[in-house]
MARBA-3410 file (N, C-alpha, C, O; in Angstrom, 1 decimal):
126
-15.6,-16.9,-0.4,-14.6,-17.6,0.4,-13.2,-17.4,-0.2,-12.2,-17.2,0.6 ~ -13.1,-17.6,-1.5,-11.7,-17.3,-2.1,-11.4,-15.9,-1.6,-10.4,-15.6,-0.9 ~ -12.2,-15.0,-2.2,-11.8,-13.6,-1.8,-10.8,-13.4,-0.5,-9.6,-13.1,-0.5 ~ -11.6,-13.7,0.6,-11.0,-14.0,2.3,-9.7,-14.7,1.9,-8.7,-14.0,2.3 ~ -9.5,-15.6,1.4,-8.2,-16.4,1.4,-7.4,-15.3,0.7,-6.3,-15.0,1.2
-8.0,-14.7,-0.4,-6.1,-14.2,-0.9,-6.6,-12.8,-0.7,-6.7,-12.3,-1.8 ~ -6.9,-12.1,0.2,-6.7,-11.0,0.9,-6.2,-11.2,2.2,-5.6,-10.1,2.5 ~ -6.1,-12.0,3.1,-5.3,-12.7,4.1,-3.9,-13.5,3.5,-2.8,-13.6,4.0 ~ -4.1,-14.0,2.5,-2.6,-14.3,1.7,-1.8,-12.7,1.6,-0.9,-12.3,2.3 ~ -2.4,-12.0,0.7,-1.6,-10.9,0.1,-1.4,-10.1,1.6,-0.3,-9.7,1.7
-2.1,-9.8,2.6,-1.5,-9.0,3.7,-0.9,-9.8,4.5,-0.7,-9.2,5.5 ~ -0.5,-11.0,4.5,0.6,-11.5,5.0,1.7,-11.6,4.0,2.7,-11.8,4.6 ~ 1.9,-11.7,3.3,3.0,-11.7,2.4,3.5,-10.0,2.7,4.7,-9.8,3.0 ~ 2.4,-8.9,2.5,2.3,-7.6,2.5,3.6,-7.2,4.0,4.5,-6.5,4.1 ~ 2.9,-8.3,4.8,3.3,-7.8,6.2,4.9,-8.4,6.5,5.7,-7.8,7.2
5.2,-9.7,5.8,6.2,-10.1,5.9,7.7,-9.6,5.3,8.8,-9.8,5.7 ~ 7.0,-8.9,4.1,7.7,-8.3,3.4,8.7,-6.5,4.2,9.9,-6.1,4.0 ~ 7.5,-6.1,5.0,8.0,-5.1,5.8,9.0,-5.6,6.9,10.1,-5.1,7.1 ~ 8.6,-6.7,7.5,9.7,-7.2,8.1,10.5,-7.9,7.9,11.2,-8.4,8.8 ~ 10.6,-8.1,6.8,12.1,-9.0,6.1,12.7,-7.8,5.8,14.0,-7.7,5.9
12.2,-7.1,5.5,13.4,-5.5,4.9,14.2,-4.5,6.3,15.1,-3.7,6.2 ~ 13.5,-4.8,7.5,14.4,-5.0,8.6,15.1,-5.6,9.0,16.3,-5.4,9.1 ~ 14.5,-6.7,9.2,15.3,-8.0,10.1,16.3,-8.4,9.0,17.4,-8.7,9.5 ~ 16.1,-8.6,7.6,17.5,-8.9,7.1,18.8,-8.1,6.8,19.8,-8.5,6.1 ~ 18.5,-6.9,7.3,19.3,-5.7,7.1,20.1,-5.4,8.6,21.2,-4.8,8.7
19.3,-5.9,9.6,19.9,-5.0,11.0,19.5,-4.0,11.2,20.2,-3.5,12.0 ~ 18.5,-3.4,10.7,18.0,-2.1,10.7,16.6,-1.9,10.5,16.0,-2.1,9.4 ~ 15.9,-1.4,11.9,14.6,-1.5,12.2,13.8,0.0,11.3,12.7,0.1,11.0 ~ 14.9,0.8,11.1,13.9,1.9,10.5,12.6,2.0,9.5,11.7,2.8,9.5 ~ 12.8,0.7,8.7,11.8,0.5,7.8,10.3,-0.1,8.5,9.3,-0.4,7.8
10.3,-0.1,9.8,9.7,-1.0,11.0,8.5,0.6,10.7,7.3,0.5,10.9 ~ 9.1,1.8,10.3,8.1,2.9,10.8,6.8,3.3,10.0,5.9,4.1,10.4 ~ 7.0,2.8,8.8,6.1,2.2,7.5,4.8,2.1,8.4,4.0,3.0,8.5 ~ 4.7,0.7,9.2,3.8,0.2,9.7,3.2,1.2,10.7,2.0,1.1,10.8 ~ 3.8,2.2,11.4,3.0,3.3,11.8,1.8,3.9,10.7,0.6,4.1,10.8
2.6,4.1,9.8,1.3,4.8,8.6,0.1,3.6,8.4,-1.1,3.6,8.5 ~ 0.7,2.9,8.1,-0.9,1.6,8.1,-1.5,1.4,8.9,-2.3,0.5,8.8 ~ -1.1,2.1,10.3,-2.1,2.2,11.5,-2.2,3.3,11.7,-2.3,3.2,12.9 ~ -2.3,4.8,11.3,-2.4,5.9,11.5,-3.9,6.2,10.4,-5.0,6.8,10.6 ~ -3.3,5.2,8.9,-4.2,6.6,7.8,-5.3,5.7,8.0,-5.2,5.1,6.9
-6.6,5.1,8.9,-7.4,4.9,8.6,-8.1,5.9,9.8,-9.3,6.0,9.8 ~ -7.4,6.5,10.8,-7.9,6.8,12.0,-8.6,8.4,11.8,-9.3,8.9,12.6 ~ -8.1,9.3,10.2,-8.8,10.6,10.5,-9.8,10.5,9.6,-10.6,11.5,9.5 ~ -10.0,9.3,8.8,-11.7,9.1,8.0,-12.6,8.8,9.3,-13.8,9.2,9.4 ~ -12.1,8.2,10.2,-12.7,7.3,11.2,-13.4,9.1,12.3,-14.5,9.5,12.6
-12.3,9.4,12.5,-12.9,10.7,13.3,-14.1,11.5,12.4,-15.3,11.5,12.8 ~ -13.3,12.1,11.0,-13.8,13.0,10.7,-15.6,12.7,10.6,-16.4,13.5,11.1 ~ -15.9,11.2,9.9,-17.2,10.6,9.6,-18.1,10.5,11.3,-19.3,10.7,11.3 ~ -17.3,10.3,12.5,-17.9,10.8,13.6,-18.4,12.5,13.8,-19.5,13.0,14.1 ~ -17.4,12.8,13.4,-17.5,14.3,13.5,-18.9,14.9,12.8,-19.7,15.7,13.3
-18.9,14.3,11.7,-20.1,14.7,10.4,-21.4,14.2,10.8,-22.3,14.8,10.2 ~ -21.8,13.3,11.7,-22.9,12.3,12.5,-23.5,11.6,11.1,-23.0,11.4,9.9 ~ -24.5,11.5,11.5,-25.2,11.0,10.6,-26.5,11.1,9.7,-27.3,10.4,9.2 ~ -26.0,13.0,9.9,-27.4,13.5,9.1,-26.9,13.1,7.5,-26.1,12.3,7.1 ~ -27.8,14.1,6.7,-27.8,14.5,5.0,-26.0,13.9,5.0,-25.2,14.3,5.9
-25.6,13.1,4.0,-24.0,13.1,4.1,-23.6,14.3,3.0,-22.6,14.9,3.2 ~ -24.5,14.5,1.9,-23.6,15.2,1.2,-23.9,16.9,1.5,-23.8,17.9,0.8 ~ -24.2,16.8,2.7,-24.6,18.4,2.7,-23.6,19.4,3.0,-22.6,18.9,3.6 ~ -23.5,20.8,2.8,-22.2,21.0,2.5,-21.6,21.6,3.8,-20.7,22.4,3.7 ~ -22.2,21.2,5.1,-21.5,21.9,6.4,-20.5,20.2,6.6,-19.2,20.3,6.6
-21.2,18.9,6.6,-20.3,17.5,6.8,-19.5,17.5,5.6,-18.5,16.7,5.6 ~ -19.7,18.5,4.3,-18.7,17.8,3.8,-17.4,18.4,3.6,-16.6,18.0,2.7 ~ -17.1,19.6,4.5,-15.8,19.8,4.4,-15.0,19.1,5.7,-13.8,19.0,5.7 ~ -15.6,18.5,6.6,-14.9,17.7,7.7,-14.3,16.3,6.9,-13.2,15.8,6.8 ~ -15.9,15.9,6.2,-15.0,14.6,5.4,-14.0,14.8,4.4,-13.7,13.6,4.1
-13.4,15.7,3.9,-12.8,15.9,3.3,-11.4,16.0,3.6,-10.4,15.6,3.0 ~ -11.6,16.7,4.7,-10.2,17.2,5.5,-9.5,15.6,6.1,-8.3,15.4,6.2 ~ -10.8,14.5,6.5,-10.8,13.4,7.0,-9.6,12.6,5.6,-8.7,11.8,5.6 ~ -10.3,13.2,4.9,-9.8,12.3,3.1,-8.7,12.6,2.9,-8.1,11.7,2.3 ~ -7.7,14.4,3.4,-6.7,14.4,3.3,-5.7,14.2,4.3,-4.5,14.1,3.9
-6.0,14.1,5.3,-5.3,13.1,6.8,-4.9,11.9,6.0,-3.7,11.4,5.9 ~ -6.0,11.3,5.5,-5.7,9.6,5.5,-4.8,9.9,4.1,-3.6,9.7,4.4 ~ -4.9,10.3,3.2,-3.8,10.6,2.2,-2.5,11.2,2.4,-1.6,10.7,1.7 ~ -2.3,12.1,3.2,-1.0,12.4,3.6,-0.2,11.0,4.4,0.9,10.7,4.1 ~ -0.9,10.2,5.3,-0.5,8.9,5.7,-0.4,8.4,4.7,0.7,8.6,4.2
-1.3,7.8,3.9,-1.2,6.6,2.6,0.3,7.2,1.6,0.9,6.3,1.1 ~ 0.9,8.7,1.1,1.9,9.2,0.7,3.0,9.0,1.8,4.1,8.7,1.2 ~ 3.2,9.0,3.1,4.0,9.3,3.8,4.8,7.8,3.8,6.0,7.6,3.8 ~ 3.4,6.6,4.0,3.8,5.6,4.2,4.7,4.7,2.4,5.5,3.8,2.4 ~ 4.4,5.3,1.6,5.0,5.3,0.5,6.5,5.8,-0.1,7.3,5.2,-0.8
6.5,7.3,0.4,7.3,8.4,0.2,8.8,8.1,1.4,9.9,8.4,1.1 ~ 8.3,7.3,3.0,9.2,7.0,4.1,10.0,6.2,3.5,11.1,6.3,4.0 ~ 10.0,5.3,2.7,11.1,4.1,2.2,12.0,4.9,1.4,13.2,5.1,1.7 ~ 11.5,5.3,0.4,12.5,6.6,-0.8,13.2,7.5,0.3,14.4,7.3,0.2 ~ 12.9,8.2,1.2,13.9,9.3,1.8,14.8,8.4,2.7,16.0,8.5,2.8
14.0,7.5,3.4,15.1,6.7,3.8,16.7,5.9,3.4,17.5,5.5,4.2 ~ 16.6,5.8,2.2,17.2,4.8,1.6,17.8,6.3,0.5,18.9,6.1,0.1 ~ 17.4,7.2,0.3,18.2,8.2,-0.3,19.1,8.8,0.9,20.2,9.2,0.6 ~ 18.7,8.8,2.2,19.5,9.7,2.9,20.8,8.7,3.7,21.6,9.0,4.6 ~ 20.6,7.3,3.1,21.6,6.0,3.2,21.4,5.8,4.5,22.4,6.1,5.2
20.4,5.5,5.2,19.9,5.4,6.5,19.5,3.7,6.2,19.5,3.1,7.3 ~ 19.2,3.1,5.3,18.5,2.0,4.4,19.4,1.9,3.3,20.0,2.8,2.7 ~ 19.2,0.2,3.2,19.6,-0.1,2.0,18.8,0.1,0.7,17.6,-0.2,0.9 ~ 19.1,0.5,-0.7,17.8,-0.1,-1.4,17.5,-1.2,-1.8,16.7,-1.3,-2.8 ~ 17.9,-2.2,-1.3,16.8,-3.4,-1.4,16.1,-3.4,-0.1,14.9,-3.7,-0.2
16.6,-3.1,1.2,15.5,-3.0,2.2,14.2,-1.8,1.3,13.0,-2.1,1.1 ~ 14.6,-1.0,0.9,13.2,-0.1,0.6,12.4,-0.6,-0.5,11.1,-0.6,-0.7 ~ 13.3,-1.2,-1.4,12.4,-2.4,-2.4,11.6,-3.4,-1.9,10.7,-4.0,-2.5 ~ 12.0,-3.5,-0.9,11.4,-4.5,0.1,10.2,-4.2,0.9,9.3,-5.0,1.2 ~ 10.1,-2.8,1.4,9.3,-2.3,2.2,8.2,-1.7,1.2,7.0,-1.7,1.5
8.7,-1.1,-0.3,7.9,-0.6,-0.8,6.7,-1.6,-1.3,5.5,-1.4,-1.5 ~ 7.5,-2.8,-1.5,6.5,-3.5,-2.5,5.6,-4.5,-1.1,4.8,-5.3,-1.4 ~ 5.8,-4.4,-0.3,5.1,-5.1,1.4,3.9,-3.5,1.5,2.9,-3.5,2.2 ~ 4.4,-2.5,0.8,3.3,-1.2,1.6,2.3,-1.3,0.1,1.1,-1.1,0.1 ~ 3.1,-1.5,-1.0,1.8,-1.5,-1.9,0.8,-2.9,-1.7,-0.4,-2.9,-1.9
1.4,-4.0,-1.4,0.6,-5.0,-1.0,-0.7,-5.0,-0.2,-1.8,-5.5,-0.4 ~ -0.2,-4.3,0.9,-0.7,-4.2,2.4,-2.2,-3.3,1.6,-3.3,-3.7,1.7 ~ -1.7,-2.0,0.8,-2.4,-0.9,0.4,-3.4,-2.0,-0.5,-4.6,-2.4,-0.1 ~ -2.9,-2.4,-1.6,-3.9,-3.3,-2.2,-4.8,-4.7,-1.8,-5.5,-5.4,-2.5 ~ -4.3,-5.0,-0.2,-5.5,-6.1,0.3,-6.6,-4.9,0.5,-7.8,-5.2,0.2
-6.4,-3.8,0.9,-7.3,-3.0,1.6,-7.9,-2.6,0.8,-9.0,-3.1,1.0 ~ -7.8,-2.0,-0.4,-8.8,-1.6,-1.5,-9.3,-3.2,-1.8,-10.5,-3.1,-1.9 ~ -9.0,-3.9,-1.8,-9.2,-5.6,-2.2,-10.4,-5.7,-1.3,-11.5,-5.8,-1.8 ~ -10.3,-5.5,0.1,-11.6,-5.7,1.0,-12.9,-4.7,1.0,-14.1,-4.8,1.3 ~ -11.9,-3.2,0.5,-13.3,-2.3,0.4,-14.2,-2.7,-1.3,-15.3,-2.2,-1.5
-13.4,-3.5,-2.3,-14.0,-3.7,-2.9,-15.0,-4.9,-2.7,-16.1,-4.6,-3.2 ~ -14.9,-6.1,-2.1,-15.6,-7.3,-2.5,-16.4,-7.1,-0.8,-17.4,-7.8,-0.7 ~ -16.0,-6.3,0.5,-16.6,-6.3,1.5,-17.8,-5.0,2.0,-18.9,-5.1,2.6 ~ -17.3,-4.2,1.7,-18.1,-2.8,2.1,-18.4,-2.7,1.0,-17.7,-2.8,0.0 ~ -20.0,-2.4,1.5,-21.2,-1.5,0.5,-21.2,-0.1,0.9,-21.3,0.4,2.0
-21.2,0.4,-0.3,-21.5,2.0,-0.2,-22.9,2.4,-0.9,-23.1,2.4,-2.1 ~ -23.8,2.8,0.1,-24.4,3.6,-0.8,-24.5,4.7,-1.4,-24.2,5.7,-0.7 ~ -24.7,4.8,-2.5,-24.9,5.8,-3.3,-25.8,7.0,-3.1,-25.6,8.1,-3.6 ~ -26.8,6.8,-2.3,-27.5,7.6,-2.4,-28.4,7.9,-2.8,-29.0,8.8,-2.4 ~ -28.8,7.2,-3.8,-29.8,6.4,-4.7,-31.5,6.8,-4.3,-31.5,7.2,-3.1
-32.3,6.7,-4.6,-33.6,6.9,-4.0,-34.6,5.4,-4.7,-35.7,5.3,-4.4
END
């Protein structure tokens, strides 16, 4: 029950943080962050359809999941890397992007936070 509480604590703080680094600036650009945290879960989500649900590690599914692994990492970098070019190309302030950065690492770490204490993986195990 704790876990639930401060993984719904940290992604709201996470989420608030993205939108304080707009709204106190006048400037929505940092608003586009939030595209990548709704983008990079969607090409693990295909690729693992893609692969069905035979043998997982066999080696025809496992170059689809892979390709799936680097979709969602180019999101997970992009949504990281958009605050820095923003704020270097003075489109953003850097405290808006100090703002945005540390709301995208939050957001990033409730989510490893839930894949750790919520989803089981099996191993594969016999």
């Amino acid at each position: 029950m704790a876990a639930i509480i401060a993984l719904a604590f940290s992604l709201s703080v996470g989420i608030l943080l993205v939108v304080l680094s707009s709204a106190l600036y006048s400037n929505w650009l940092p608003l586009l962050v939030v595209l990548t945290y709704v983008l990079a879960p969607i090409p693990n989500w295909v690729c693992k359809r893609l692969a069905g649900n035979s043998d997982y590690f066999s080696d025809d599914n496992r170059g689809i999941l892979e390709t799936g692994y680097f979709m969602t990492s180019v999101f997970v970098v992009s949504g990281v890397g958009l605050p820095l070019v923003l704020a270097h190309s003075g489109l953003i302030t850097v405290m808006a992007m100090y703002l945005s950065l540390t709301g995208g690492v939050m957001i990033y770490l409730t989510i490893l936070g839930y894949i750790k204490f919520f989803v089981t993986v099996d191993d594969g195990s016999f």
